[in-house]
C-alpha positions as CSV (number, residue, x, y, z in Angstrom):
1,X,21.1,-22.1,12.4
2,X,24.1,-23.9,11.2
3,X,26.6,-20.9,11.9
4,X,24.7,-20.1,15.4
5,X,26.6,-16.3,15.4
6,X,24.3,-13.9,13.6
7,X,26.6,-11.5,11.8
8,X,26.0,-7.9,11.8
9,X,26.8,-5.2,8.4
10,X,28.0,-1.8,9.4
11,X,27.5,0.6,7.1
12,X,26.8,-2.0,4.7
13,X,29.9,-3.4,5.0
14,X,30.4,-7.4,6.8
15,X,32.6,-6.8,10.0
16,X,33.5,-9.8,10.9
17,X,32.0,-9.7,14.4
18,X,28.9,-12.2,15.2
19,X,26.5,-12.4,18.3
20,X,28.6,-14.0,20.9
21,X,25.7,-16.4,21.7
22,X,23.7,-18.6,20.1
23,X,21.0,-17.1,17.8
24,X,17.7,-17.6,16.3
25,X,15.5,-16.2,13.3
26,X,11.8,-16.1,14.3
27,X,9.3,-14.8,11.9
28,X,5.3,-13.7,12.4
29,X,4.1,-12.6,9.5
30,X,1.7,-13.9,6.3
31,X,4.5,-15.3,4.2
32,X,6.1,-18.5,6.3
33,X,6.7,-20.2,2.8
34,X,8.5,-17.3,1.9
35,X,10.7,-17.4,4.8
36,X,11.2,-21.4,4.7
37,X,12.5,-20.9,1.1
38,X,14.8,-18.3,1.9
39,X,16.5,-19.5,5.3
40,X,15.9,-23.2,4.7
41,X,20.0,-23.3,3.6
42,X,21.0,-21.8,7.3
43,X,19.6,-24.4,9.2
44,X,16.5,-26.2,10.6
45,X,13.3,-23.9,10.0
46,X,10.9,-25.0,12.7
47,X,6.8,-24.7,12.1
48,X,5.4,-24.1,15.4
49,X,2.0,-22.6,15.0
50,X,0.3,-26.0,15.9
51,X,1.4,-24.4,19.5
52,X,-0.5,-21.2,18.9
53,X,-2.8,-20.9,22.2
54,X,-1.5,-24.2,24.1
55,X,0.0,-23.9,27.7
56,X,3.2,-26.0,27.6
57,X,5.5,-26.6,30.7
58,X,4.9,-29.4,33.1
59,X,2.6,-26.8,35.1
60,X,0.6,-26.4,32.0
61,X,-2.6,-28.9,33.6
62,X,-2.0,-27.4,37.2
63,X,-5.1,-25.2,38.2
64,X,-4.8,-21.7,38.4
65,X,-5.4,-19.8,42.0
66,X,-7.9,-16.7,42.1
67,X,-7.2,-14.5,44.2
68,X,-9.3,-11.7,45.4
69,X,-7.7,-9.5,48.1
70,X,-10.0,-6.8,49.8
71,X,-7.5,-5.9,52.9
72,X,-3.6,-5.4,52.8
73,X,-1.0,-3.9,54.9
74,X,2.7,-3.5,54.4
75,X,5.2,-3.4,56.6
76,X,8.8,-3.1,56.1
């Protein structure tokens, strides 16, 4: 978003105060053309649903260990 505070109405009314941190708008639902029309003017609006299922992270290609554990004990 261009203006990265989100600003917040109380009772309806602006108050001035925005999210001291940077902020986002994520959106799941059946109408993303909808959504890029109407937030398109606030900043970048980001398709990512080509990453729908995909492992990403430089671990994503390192195997995964199974473990099977049949006998425990804890001590503290």
């Amino acid at each position: 978003m261009y203006d990265t505070r989100l600003r917040f109405l109380e009772n309806g009314q602006d108050s001035g105060k925005g999210a001291p941190m940077a902020c986002a708008m994520i959106y799941w639902g059946s109408h993303p053309q909808r959504f890029y029309d109407t937030f398109i003017e606030f900043g970048a609006v980001v398709d990512i649903s080509n990453l729908i299922n995909v492992e990403i992270g430089k671990e994503r290609n390192v195997p995964k260990l199974a473990l099977n554990i049949t006998n425990y004990s804890l001590s503290f």
